[in-house]
C-alpha angles and dihedrals in degrees: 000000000000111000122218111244115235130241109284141183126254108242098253084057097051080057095052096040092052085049091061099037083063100055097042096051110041088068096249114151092243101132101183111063094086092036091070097034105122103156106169121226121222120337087252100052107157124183129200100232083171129000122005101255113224144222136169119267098249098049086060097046101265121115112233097211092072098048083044092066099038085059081057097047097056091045099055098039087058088221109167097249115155115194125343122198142181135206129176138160089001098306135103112226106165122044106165128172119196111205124303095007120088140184079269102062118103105218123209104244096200108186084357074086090060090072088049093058086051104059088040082061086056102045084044080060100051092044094053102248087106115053091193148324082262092065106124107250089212092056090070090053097058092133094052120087098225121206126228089017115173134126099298095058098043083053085060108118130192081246093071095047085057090052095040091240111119098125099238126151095249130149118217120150105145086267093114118169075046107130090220083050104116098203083049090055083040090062096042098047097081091224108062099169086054093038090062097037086053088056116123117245116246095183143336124310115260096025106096144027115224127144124266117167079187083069087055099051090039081064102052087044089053088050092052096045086053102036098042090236148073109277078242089066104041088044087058092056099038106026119009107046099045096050087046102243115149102148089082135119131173126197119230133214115238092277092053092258111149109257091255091193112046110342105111119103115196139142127249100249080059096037084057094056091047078058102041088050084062089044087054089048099255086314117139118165093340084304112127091215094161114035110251084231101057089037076055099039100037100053098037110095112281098177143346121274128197144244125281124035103359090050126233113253099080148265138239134172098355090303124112120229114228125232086232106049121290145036144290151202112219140181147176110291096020111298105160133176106181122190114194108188096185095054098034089242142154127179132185130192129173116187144157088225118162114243087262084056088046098108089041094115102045092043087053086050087058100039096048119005109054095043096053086057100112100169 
């Protein structure tokens, strides 16, 4: 099998793109780095400004047999997916509905809006609301009493909300509706930014991963407090409308503040653009919407993660590694955007699948995907 080579960088390019990386990430105020970064994808990138256009599997190097059987697969097994689509080279070559779903029906993205969140960060850098990931959490919350304050929590950055390892006592363990769940208390408090900044410390910040929906929110929060505006409506501005996307709603917390952890509505179709404008570095119509550094920096692997729900190849900016090569979007019931830089891929799936059912997609990807690449 000959693999496709992804998209890459020239060397001057690498240079400049270290350079910067340098400068963004040490937490330095420097606010322009980001801002002239236009590193161009393959030398056939290709957008759908405005339809996906289409070609057969095989036309594209997949072999259709196998997706095929993975489409009966899913169908015999009844498992509750909801829409699968493929997308490579460019082209879309699945599209596949599931009743009574249809290429129409906006699908909740649950944690899929953490990575979101994650790319609008990096376009608030870039913009100058955000000096750097080193920038202290508790500094944008001055007018809040915070509960449990000590060292620890003041040492918080926005860098270990990214990486999900902010060292709160927080329970998530996929039970939600629990009362000892923490994003369930989040939600009933009536203050959802001050609920998770009252939180206990369990460690020091930056030690270890573990999964907090609240470090999500607190990031959304910082980017409205910055931007002046709901990270819905700057996302509209700086992310949605230029990549076309208008079938989209976001869920916000009492304050307005956009839901960080689970709030954005979208279709597939739409969901696979937010992940081909990752594939193309950041790149949409010869527009540079997400830096090339922070598309780079956010979905390469940040810190370990363990067995069991979270997985246990790895997470960056809010963004999951996956056991096969790339990256993913992922949220509750089965909700998937996988970019797969090596094979010039991009794969959706929405479902209603149980917590047992949670790894499906990416198990089907395995099983059946990369295996049908055949050039």
């Amino acid at each position: 099998m000959v693999k496709r080579p992804s998209p890459g960088l020239s060397r001057v390019c690498s240079l400049f793109l270290l350079f910067h990386l340098g400068l963004l990430f040490s937490g330095c105020s420097h606010t322009g780095a980001l801002q002239e970064q236009e590193i161009q994808g393959s030398s056939t990138a290709y957008w759908p400004v405005g339809s996906w256009r289409t070609s057969s599997p095989e036309a594209q190097g997949i072999d259709p047999q196998k997706i095929s059987a993975m489409i009966r697969d899913i169908r015999a097994g009844q498992k509750k997916i909801h829409s699968l689509l493929i997308v490579r080279n460019g082209y879309l070559i699945t599209e596949e509905y599931f009743p009574p779903y249809s290429k129409d029906s906006g699908h909740m993205l649950y944690s899929c809006t953490k990575s979101v969140i994650s790319a609008l960060v990096g376009i608030a850098v870039s913009d100058g609301f955000i000096k750097g990931l080193d920038e202290k959490v508790t500094g944008y919350f001055t007018d809040l009493d915070i509960d449990n304050k000590d060292g620890r929590k003041d040492a918080i950055t926005i860098k270990h909300l990214l990486e999900m390892s902010a060292g709160l006592d927080w329970v998530e363990d996929g039970n939600y509706g629990s009362p000892a769940d923490s994003v369930t208390r989040m939600r009933l408090s009536g203050d959802q930014i001050k609920f998770v900044l009252d939180r206990p410390m369990k460690e020091d910040p930056g030690k270890t991963f573990y999964y907090c929906s609240g470090a999500s929110h607190l990031l959304s929060g910082i980017l409205q407090r910055t931007t002046g505006r709901s990270s819905f409506e700057y996302g509209k501005q700086r992310l949605f409308d230029p990549l076309g996307i208008k079938d989209i709603s976001w869920t916000s917390d009492e304050d307005g503040i956009s839901n960080g952890a689970d709030g954005i509505s979208m279709t597939p179709a739409d969901m696979a653009r937010f992940g081909y404008l990752f594939l193309r570095n950041g790149r949409w119509n010869n527009r540079q919407v997400v830096p090339a550094v922070w598309v780079a920096e956010s979905t390469k692997t940040h810190i370990d993660t363990p067995d069991g729900l979270a997985g246990r190849y790895g997470y960056g900016y809010q963004w999951w590694r996956n056991r096969f090569g790339g990256y993913s979007a992922r949220g509750y019931g089965g909700q998937y955007i996988f970019v797969i830089p090596e094979y010039d891929m991009v794969i959706v799936f929405t479902g209603e699948l149980s917590l047992r059912d949670l790894f499906l997609p990416e198990n089907l990807v395995e099983a059946y995907l990369i295996s049908a690449v055949i050039f």
